[in-house]
PDB file of the backbone (N, CA, C, O) and the ligand in Angstrom, with CONECT records:
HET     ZN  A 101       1
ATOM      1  N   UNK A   1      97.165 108.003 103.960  1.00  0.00           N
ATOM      2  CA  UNK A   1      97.234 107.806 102.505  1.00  0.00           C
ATOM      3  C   UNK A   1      97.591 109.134 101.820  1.00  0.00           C
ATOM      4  O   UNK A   1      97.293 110.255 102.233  1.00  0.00           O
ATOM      5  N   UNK A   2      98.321 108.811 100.638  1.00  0.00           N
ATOM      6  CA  UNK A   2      98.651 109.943 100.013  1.00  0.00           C
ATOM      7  C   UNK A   2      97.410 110.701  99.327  1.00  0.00           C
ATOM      8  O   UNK A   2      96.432 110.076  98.917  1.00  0.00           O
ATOM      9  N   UNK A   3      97.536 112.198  99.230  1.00  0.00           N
ATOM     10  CA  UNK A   3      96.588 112.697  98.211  1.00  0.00           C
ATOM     11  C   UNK A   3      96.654 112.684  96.651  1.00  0.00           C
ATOM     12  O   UNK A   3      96.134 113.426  95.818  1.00  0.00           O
ATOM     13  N   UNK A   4      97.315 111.796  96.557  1.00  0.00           N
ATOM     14  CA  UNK A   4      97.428 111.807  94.930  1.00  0.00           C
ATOM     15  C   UNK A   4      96.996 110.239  94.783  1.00  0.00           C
ATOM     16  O   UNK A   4      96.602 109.461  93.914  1.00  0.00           O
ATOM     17  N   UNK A   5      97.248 110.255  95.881  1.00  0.00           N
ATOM     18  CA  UNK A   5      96.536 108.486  95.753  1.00  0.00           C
ATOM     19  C   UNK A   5      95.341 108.280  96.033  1.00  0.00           C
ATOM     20  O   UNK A   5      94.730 107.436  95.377  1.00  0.00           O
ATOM     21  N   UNK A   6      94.595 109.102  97.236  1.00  0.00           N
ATOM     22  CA  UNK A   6      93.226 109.621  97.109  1.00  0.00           C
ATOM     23  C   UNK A   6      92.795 109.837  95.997  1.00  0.00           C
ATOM     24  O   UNK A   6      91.862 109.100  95.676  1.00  0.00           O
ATOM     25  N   UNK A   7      93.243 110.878  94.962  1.00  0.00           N
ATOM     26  CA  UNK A   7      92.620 111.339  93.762  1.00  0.00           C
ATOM     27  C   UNK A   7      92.387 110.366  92.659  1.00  0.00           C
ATOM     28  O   UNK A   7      91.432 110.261  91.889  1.00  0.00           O
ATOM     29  N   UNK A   8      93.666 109.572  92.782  1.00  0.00           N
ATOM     30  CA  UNK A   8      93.130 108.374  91.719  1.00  0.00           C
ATOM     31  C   UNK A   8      92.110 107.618  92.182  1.00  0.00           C
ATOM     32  O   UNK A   8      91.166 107.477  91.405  1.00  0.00           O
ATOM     33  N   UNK A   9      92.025 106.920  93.586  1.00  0.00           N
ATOM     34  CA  UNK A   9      90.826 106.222  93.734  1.00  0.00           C
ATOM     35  C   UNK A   9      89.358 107.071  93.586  1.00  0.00           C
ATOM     36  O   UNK A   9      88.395 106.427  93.170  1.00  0.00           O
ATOM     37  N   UNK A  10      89.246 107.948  93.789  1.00  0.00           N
ATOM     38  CA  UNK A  10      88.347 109.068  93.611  1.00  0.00           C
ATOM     39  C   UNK A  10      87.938 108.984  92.448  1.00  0.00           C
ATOM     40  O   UNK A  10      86.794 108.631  92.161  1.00  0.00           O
ATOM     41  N   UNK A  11      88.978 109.356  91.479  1.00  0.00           N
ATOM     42  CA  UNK A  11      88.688 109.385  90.143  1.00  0.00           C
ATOM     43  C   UNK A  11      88.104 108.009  89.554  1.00  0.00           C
ATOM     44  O   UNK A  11      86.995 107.963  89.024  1.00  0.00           O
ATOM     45  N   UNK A  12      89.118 106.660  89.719  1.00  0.00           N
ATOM     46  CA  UNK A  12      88.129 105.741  89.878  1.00  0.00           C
ATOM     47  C   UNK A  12      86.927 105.397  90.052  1.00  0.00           C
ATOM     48  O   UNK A  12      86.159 104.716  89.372  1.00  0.00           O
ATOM     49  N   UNK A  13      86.782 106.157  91.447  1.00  0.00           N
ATOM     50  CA  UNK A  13      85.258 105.707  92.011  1.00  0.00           C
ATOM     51  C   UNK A  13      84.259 106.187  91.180  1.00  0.00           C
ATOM     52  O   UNK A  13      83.194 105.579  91.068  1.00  0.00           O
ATOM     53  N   UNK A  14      84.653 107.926  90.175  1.00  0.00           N
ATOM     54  CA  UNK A  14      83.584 108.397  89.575  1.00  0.00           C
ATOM     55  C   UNK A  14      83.143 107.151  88.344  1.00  0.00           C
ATOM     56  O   UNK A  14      81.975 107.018  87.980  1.00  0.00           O
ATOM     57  N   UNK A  15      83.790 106.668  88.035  1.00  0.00           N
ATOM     58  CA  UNK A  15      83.855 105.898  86.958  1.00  0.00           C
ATOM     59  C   UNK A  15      82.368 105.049  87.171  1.00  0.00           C
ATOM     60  O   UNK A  15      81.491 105.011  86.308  1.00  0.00           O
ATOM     61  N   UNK A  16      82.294 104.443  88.387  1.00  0.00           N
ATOM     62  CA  UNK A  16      81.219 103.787  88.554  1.00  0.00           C
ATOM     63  C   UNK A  16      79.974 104.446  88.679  1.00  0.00           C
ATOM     64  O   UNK A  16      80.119 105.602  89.077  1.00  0.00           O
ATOM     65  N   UNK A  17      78.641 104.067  88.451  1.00  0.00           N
ATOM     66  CA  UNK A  17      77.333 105.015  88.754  1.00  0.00           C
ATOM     67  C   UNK A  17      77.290 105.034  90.176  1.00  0.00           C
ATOM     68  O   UNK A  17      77.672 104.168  90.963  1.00  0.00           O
ATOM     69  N   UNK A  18      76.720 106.250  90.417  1.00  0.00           N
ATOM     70  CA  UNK A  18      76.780 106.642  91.351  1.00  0.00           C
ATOM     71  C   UNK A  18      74.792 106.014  92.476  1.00  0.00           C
ATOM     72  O   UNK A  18      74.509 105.910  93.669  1.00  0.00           O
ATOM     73  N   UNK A  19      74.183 105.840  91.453  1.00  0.00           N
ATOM     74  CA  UNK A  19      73.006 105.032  91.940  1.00  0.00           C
ATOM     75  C   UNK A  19      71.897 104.233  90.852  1.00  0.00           C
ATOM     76  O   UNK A  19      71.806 104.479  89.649  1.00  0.00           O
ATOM     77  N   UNK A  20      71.152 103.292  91.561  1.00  0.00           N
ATOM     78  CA  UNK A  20      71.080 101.789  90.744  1.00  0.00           C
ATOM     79  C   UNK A  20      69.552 102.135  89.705  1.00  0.00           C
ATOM     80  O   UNK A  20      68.518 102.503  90.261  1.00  0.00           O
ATOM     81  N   UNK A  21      69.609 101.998  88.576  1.00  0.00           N
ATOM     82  CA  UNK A  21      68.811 102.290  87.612  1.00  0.00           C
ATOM     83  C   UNK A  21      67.421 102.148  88.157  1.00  0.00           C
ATOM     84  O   UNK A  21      66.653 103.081  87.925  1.00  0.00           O
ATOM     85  N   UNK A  22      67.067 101.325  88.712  1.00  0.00           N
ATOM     86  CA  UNK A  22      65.750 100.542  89.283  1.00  0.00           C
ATOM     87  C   UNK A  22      65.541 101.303  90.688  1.00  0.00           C
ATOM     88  O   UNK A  22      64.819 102.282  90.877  1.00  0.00           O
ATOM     89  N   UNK A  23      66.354 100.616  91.643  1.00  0.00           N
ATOM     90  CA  UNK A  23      66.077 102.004  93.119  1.00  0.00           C
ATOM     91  C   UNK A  23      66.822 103.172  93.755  1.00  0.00           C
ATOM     92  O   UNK A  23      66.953 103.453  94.946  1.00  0.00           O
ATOM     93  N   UNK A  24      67.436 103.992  92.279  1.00  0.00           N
ATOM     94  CA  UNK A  24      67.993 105.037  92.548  1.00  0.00           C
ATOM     95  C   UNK A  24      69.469 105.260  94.104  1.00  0.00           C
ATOM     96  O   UNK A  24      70.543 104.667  94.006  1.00  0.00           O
ATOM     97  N   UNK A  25      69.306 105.716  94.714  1.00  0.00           N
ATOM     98  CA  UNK A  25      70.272 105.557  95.918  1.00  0.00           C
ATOM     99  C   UNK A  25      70.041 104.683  96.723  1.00  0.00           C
ATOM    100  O   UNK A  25      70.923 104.489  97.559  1.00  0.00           O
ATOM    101  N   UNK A  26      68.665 103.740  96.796  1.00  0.00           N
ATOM    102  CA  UNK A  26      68.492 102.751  98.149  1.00  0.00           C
ATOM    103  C   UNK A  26      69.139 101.626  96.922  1.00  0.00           C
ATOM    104  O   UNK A  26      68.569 100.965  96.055  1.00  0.00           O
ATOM    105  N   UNK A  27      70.787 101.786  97.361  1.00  0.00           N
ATOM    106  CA  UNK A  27      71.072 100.512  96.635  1.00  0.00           C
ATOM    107  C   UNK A  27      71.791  99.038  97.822  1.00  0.00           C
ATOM    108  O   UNK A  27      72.185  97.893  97.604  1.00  0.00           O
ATOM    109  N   UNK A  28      71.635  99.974  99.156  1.00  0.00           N
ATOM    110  CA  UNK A  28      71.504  99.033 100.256  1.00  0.00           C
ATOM    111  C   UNK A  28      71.064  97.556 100.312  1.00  0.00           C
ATOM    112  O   UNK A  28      69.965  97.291  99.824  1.00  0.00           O
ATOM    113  N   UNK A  29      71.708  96.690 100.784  1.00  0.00           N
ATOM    114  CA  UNK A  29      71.131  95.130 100.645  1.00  0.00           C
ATOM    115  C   UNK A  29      70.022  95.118 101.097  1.00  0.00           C
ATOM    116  O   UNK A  29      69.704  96.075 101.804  1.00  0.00           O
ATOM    117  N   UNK A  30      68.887  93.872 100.815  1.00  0.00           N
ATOM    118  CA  UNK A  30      67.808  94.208 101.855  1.00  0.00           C
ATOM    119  C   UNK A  30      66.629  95.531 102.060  1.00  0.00           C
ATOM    120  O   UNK A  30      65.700  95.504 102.867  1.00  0.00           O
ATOM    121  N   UNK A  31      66.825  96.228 101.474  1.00  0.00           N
ATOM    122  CA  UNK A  31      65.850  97.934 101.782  1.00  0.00           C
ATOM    123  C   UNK A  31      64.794  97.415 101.055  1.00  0.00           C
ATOM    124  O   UNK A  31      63.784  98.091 101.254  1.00  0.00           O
ATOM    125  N   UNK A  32      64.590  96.392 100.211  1.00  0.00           N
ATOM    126  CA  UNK A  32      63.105  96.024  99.908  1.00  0.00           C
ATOM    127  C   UNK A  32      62.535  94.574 100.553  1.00  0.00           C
ATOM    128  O   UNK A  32      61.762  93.791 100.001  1.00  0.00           O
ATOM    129  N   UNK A  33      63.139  94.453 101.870  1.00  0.00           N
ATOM    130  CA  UNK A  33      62.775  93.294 102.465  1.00  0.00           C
ATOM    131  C   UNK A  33      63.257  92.228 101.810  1.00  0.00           C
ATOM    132  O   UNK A  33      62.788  91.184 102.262  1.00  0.00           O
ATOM    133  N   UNK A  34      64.206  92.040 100.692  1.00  0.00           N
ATOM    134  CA  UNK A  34      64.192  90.837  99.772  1.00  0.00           C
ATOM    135  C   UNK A  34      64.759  89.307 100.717  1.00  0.00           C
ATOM    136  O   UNK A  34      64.959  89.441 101.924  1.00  0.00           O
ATOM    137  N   UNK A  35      64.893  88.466 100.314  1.00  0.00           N
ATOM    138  CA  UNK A  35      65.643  87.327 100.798  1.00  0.00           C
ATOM    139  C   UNK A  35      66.494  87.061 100.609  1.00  0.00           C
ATOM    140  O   UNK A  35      66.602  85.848 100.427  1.00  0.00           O
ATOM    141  N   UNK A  36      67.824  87.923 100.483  1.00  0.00           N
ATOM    142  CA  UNK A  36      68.866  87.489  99.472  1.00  0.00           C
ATOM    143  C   UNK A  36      69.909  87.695 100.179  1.00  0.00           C
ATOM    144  O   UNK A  36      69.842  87.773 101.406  1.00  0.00           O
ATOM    145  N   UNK A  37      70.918  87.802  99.573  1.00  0.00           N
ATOM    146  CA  UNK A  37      72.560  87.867 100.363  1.00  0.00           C
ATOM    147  C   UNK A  37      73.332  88.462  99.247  1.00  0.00           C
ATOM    148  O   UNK A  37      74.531  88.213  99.125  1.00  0.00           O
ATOM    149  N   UNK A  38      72.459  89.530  98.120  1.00  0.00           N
ATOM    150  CA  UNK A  38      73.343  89.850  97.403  1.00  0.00           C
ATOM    151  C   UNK A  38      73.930  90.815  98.438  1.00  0.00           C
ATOM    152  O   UNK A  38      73.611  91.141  99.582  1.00  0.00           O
ATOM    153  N   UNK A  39      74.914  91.145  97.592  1.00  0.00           N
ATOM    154  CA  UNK A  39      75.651  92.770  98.373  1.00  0.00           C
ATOM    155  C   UNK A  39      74.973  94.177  98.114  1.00  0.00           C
ATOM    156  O   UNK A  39      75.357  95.187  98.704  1.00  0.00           O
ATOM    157  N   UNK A  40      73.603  94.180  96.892  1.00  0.00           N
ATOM    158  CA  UNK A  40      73.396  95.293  96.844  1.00  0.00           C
ATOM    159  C   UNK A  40      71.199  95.173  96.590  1.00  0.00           C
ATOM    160  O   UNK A  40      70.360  94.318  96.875  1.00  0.00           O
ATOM    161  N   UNK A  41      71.185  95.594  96.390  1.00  0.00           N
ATOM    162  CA  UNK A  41      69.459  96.211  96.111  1.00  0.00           C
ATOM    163  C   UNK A  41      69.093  95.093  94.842  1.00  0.00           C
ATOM    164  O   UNK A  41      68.119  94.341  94.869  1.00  0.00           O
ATOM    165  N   UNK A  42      69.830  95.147  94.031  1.00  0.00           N
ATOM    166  CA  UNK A  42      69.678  93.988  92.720  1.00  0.00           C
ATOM    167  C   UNK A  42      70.819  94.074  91.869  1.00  0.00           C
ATOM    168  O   UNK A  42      71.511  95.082  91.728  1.00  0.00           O
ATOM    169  N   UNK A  43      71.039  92.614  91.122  1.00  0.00           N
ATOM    170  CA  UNK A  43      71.938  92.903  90.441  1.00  0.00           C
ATOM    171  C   UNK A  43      72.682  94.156  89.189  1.00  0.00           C
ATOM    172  O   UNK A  43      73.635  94.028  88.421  1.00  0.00           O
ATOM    173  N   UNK A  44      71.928  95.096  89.391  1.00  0.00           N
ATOM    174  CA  UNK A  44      72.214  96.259  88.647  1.00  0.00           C
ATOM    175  C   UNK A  44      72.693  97.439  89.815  1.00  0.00           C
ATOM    176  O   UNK A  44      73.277  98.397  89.308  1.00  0.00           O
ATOM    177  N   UNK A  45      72.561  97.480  90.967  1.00  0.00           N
ATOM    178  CA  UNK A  45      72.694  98.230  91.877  1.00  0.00           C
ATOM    179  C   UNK A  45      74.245  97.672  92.768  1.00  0.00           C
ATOM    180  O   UNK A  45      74.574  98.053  93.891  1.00  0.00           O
ATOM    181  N   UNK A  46      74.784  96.982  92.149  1.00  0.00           N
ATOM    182  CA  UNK A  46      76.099  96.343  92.317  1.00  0.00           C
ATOM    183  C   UNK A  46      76.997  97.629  93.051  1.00  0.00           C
ATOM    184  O   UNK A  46      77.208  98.221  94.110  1.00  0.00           O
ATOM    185  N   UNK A  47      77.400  97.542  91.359  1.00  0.00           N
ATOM    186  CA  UNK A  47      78.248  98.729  91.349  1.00  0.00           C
ATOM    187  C   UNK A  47      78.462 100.422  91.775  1.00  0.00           C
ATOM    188  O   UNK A  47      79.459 101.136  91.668  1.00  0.00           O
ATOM    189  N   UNK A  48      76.869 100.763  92.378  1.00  0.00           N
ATOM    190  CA  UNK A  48      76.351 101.658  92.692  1.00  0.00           C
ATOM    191  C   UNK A  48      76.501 101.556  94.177  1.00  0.00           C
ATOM    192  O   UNK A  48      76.537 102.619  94.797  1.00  0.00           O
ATOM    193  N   UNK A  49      76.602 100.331  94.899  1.00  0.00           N
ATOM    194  CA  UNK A  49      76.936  99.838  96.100  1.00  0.00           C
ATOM    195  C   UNK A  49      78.109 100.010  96.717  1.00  0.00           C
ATOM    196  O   UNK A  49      78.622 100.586  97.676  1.00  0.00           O
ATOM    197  N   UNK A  50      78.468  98.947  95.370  1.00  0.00           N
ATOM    198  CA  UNK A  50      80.245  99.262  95.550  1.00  0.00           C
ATOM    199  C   UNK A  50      80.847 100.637  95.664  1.00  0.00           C
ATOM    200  O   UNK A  50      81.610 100.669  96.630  1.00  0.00           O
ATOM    201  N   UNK A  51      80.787 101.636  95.108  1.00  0.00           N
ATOM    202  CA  UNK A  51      80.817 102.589  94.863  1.00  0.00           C
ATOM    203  C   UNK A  51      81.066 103.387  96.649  1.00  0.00           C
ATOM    204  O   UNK A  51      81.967 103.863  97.341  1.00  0.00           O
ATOM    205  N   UNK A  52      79.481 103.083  96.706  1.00  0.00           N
ATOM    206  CA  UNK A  52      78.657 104.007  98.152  1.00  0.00           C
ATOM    207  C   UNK A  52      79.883 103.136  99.048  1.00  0.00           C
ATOM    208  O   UNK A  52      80.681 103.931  99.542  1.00  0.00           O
ATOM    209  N   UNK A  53      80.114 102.090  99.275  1.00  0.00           N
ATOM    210  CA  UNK A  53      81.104 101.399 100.504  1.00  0.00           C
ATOM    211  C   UNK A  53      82.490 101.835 100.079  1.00  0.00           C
ATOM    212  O   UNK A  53      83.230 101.582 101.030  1.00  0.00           O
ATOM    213  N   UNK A  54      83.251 102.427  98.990  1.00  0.00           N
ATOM    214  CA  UNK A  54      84.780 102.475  98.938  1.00  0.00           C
ATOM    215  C   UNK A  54      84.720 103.627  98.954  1.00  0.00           C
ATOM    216  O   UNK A  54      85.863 104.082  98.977  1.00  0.00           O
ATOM    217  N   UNK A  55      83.738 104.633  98.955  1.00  0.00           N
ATOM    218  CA  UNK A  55      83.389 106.265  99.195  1.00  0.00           C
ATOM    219  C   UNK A  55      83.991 106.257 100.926  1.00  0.00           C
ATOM    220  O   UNK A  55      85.029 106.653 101.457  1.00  0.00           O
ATOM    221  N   UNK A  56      82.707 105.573 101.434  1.00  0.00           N
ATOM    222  CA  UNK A  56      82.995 104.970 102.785  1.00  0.00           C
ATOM    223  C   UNK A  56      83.909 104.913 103.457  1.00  0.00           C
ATOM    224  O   UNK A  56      84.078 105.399 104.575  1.00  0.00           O
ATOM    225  N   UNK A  57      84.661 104.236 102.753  1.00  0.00           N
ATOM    226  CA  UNK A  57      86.204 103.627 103.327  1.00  0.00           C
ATOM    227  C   UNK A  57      87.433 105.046 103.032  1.00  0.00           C
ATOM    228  O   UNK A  57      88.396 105.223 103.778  1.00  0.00           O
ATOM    229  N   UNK A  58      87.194 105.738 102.081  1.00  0.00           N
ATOM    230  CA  UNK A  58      87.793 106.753 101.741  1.00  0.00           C
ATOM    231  C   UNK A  58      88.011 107.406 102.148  1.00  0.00           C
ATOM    232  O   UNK A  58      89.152 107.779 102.421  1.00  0.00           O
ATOM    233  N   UNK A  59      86.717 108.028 102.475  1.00  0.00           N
ATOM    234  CA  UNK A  59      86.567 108.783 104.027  1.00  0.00           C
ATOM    235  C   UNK A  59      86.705 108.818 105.321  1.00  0.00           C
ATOM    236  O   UNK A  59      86.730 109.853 105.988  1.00  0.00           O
ATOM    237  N   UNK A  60      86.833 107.331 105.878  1.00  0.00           N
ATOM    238  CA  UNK A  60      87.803 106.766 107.092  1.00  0.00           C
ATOM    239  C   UNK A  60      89.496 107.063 106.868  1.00  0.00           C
ATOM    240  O   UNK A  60      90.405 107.084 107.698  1.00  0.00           O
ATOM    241  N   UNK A  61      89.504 107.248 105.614  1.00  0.00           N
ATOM    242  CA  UNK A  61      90.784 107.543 105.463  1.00  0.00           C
ATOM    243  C   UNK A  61      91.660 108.791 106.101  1.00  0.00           C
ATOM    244  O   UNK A  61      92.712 108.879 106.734  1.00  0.00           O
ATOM    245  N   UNK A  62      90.587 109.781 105.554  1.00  0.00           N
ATOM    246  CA  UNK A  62      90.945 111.134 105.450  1.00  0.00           C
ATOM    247  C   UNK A  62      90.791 111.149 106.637  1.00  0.00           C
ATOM    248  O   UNK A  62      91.883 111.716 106.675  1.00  0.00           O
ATOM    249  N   UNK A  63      90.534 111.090 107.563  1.00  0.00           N
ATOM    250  CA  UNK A  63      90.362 111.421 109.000  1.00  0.00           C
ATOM    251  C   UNK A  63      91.771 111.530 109.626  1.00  0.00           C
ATOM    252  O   UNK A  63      91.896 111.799 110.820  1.00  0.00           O
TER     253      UNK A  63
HETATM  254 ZN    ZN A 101      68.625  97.994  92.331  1.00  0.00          ZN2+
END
């Protein structure tokens, strides 16, 4: 991937919070035992999720 194309998704990514109002960085599915199948910690920890997984993927990039 290009680095200018890195930088926009980057820049993107800052856009989103970086962790979930309620459990801070455990915005992991599941980390409070819950029963659910959301994708993140609670529905406010979404985007804080999202975030932590396209960081993720970003970084598979650069390799
Ligand atoms: Zn949460």
């Amino acid at each position: 991937m290009d680095q200018q194309d890195i930088r926009a998704i980057e820049a993107a990514l800052n856009e989103l919070p970086s962790q979930c109002r309620y459990h801070g960085d455990q915005t992991a599915p599941d980390h409070y035992g819950r029963m659910t199948r959301s994708e993140a910690c609670c529905d406010t920890g979404i985007p804080a999720q999202r975030r932590k997984v396209a960081e993720e993927a970003l970084a598979r990039q650069r390799r």
